[in-house]
C-alpha positions as CSV (number, residue, x, y, z in Angstrom):
1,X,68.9,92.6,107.7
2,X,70.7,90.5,110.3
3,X,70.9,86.8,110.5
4,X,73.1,84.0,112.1
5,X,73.7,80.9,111.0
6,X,73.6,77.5,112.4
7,X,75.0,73.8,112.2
8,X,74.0,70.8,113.6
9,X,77.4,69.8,115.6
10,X,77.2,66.5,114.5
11,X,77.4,67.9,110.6
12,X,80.8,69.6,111.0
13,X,83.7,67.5,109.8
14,X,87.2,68.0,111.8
15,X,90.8,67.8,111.4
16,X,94.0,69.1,111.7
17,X,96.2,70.4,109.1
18,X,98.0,66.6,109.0
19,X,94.9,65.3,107.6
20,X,93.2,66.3,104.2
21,X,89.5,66.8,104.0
22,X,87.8,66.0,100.7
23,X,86.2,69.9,101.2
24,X,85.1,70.5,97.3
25,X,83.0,74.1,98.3
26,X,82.2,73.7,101.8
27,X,82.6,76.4,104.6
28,X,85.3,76.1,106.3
29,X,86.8,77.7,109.9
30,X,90.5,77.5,111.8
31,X,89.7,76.8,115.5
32,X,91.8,75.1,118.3
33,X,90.6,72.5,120.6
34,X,89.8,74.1,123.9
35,X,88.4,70.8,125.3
36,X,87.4,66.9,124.4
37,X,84.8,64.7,126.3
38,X,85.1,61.3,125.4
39,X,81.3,59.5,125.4
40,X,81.9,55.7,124.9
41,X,80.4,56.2,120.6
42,X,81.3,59.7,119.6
43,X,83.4,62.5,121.2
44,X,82.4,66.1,121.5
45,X,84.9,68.8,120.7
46,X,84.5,72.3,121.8
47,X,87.0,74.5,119.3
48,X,87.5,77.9,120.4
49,X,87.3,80.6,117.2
50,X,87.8,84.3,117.8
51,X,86.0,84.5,121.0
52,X,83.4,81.9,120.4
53,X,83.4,78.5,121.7
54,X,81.6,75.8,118.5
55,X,81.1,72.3,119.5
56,X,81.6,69.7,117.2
57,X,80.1,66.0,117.5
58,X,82.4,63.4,116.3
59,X,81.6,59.1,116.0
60,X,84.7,57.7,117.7
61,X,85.7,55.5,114.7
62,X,89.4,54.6,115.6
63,X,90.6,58.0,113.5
64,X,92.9,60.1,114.9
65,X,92.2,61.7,118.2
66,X,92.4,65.6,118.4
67,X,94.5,66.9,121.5
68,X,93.5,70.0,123.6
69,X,95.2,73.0,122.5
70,X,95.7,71.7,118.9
71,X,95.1,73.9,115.8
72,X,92.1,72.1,113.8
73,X,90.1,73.1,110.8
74,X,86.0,72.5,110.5
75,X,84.4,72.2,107.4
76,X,80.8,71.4,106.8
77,X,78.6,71.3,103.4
78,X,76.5,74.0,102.7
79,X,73.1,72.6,103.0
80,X,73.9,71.9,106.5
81,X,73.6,75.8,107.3
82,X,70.4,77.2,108.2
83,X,69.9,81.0,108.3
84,X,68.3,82.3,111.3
85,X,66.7,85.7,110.8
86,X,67.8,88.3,113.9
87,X,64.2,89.6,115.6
């Protein structure tokens, strides 16, 4: 049977290859950043990934800031997926 899968944007940690994520066994996905929209507390990412555009939800901490066009890498744990069954 098909399914998708699904994360919460906010739930999806990313970085670029400079930075080392503490990633243990979560899912993880290469992207680049296709665009960045600044909103005052957090910052919303949209990575491009084979086709496919994911948008990621970040709190604007004073962490590095991801440039449009740069190579990234998203993790996220594995209790954040839910499976969604294809009708």
């Amino acid at each position: 049977a098909k399914a998708s899968c699904a994360v919460r944007p906010e739930r999806i940690q990313i970085s670029t290859g400079a930075a080392r994520l503490d990633i243990g066994n979560a899912n993880t996905l290469k992207g680049r950043v296709s665009k960045r929209i600044f909103a005052g507390n957090n910052s919303t990412y949209f990575v491009d990934r084979d086709g496919q555009t994911l948008k990621v939800i970040v709190q604007n901490t004073g962490a590095e800031r991801l440039a449009e066009g740069e190579p990234v890498m998203l993790s996220w744990s594995p209790e954040s997926t839910v499976l969604i069954a294809a009708s």
